[in-house]
C-alpha positions as CSV (number, residue, x, y, z in Angstrom):
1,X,0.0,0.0,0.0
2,X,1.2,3.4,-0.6
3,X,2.6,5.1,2.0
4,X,1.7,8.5,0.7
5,X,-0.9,10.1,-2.0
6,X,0.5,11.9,-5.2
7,X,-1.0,15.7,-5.3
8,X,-2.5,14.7,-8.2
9,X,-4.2,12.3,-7.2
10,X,-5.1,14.2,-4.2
11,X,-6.9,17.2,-6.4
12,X,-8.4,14.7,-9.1
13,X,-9.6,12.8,-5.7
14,X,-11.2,16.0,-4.5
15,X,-12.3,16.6,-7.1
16,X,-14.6,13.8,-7.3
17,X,-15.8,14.4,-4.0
18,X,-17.5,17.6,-4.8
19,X,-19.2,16.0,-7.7
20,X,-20.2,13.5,-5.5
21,X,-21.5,16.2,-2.9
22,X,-23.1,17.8,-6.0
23,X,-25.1,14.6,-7.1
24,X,-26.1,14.7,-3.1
25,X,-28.2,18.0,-3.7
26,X,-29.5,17.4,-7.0
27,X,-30.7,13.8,-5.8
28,X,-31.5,14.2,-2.2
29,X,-32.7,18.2,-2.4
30,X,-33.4,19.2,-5.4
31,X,-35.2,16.3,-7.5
32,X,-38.0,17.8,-8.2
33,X,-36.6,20.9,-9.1
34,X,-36.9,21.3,-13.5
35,X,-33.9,21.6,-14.0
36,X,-32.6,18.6,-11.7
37,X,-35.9,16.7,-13.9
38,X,-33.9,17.7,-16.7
39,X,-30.2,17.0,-16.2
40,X,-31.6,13.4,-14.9
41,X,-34.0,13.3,-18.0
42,X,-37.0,12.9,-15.3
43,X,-39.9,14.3,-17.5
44,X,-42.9,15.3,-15.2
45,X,-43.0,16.6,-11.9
46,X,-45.5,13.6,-11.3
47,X,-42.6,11.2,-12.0
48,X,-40.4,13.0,-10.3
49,X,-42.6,12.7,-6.7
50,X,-42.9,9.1,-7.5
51,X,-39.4,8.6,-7.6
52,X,-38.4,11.4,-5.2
53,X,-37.1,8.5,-2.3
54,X,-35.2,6.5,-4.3
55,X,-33.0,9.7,-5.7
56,X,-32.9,10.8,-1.8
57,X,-31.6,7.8,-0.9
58,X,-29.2,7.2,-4.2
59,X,-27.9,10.7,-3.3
60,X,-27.0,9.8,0.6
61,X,-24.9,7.2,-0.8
62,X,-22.9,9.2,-3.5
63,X,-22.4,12.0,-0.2
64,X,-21.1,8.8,1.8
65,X,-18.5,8.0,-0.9
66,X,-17.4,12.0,-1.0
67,X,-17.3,11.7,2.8
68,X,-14.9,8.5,2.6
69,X,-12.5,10.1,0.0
70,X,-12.5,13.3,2.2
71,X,-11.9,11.5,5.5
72,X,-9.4,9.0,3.1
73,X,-7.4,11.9,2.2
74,X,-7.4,13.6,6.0
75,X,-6.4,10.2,7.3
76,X,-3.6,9.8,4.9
77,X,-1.9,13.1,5.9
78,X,-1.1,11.5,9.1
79,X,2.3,11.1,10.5
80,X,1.6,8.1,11.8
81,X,2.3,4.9,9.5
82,X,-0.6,3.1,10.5
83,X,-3.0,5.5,10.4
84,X,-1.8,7.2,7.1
85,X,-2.3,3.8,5.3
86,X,-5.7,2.9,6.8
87,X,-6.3,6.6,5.1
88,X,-5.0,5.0,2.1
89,X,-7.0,2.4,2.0
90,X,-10.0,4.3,2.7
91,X,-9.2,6.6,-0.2
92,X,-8.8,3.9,-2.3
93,X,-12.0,2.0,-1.4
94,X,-14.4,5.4,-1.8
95,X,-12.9,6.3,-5.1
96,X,-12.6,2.5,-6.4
97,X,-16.5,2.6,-5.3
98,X,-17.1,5.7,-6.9
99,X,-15.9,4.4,-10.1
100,X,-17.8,0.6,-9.8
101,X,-20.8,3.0,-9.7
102,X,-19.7,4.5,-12.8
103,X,-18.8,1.2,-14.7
104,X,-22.5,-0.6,-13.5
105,X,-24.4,3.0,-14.5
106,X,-22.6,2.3,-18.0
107,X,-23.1,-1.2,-18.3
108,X,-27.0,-1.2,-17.3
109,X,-27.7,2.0,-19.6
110,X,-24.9,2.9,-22.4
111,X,-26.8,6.1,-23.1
112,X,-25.5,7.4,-19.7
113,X,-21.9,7.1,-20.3
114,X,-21.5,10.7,-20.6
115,X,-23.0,11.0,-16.9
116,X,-20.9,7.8,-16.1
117,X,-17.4,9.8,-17.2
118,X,-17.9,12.2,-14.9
119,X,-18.8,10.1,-12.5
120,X,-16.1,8.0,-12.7
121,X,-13.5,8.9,-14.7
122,X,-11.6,11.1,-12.1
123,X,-11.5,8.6,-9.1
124,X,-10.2,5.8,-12.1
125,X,-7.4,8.4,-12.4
126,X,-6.9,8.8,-8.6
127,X,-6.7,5.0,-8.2
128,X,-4.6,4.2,-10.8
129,X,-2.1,7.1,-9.5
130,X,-2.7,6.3,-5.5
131,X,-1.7,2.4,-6.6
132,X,1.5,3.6,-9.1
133,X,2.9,5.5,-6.1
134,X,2.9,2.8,-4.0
């Protein structure tokens, strides 16, 4: 395990949490909002309400994953070996999660890849540079 995360990995990382906070309000605050119908091509406010509590719950999980790269990356600043690799690990495990929800949203609807990039495209890059350093 690496003993230390690159900077870049470190902004990209970041990076990816504030998307990830983003998605948080769009889908736990803001779904019925038009312009939250639209970006998630939701067409009615009727559908919307009907699916209002799964989106608030899908969001919750994509703020838990920006919380665990967050609280990865604090941990790994530690001076203290242990503790800096357990903040490793968690980095690796939130943005490696981050970027299986990416690669299932892909798989299950191509159409979304677009959405799927940007969700998963910068933690891939994170990953791949957290694991090269090591």
């Amino acid at each position: 395990m690496p003993a230390t995360v690159p900077l870049a990995a470190v902004v990209l990382a970041t990076i990816a949490a504030l998307v990830h906070v983003y998605i948080f309000v769009l889908e736990s605050l803001l779904w019925t909002a038009p312009r939250t119908r639209a970006t998630f091509g939701i067409g009615s406010e009727a559908e919307a309400r009907v699916t209002r509590e799964l989106a608030y719950n899908q969001g919750w999980y994509n703020l838990f994953l920006a919380i665990g790269v967050l609280g990865g990356l604090v941990l790994a600043r530690s001076d203290l070996d242990a503790t800096r690799a357990a903040g490793v690990g968690v980095l690796l495990f939130a943005t490696g999660s981050m970027v299986a929800a990416a690669l299932v949203l892909v798989v299950r609807r191509p159409a979304l890849a677009r959405a799927a990039a940007v969700q998963g495209l910068l933690p891939l890059v994170a990953v791949v540079l957290t694991v090269v350093a090591g």
